[in-house]
C-alpha positions in Angstrom: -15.0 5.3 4.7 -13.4 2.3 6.7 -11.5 -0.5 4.2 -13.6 -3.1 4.1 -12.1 -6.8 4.5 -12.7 -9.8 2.4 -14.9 -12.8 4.0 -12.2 -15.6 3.4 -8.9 -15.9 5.6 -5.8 -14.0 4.5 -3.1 -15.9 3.4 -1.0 -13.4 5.7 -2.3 -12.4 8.5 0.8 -10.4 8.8 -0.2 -8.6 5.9 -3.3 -8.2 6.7 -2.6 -6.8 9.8 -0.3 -4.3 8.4 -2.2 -3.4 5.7 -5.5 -2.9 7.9 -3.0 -0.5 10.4 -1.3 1.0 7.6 -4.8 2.2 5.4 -5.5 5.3 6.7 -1.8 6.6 6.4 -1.5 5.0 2.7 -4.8 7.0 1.6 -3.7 10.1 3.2 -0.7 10.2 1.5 -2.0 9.0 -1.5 -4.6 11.5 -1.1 -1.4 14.6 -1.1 -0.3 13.0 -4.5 -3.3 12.8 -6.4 -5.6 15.6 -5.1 -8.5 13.0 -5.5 -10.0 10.7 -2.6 -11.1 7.6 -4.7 -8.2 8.0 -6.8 -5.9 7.9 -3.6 -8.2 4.9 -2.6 -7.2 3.0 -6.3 -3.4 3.6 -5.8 -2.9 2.3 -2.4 -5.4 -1.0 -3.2 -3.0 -1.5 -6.3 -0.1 -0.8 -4.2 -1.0 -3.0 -1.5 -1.2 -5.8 -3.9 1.8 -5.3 -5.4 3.1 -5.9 -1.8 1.0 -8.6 -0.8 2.2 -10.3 -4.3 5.6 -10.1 -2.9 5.1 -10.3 0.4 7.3 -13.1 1.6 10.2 -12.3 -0.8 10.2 -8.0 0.5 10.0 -8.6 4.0 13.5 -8.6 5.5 13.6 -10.0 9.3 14.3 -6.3 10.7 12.6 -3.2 9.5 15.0 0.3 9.3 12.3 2.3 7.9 10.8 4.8 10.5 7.2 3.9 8.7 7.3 0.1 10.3 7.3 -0.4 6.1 10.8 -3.0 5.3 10.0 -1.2 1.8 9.3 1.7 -0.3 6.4 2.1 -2.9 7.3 3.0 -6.5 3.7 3.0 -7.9 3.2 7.1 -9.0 -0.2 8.9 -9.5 2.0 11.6 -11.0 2.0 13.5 -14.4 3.5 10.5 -15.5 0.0 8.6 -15.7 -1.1 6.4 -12.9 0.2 3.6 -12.2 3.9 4.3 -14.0 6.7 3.4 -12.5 9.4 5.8 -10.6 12.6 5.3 -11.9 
């Protein structure tokens, strides 16, 4: 199932862009970690905003991440309850 877009203009196309390139990596990764499609689908929307409510502030002006991602994600679907933070 594609990942539908909202009707109104992001604030960051950037973001947008990256997030629209970046979906179907995110959920199938997501998908290895929780063993459940729409629950891989929940953590990488709630991820995503997470980033997109940081956006400006986490991008530095060169990436050194071989996933294009100046970041890494810290939002678990683990045993440790979804949504809990890796320390």
């Amino acid at each position: 199932m594609p990942h539908e877009t909202s009707a109104a203009p992001p604030e960051h196309p950037d973001f947008a862009a990256y997030a629209s390139a970046a979906w179907a990596r995110l959920v199938r990764t997501a998908l290895l970690l929780t063993g459940d499609f729409h629950e891989a689908e929940d953590l990488v929307q709630t991820t995503l905003a997470k980033v997109y409510a940081r956006w400006d502030a986490s991008r530095p002006t060169t990436s050194t991440s071989t996933s294009g991602a100046p970041w890494s994600t810290t939002t678990s679907a683990g045993p440790a309850g979804a949504g809990s933070r890796i320390c």
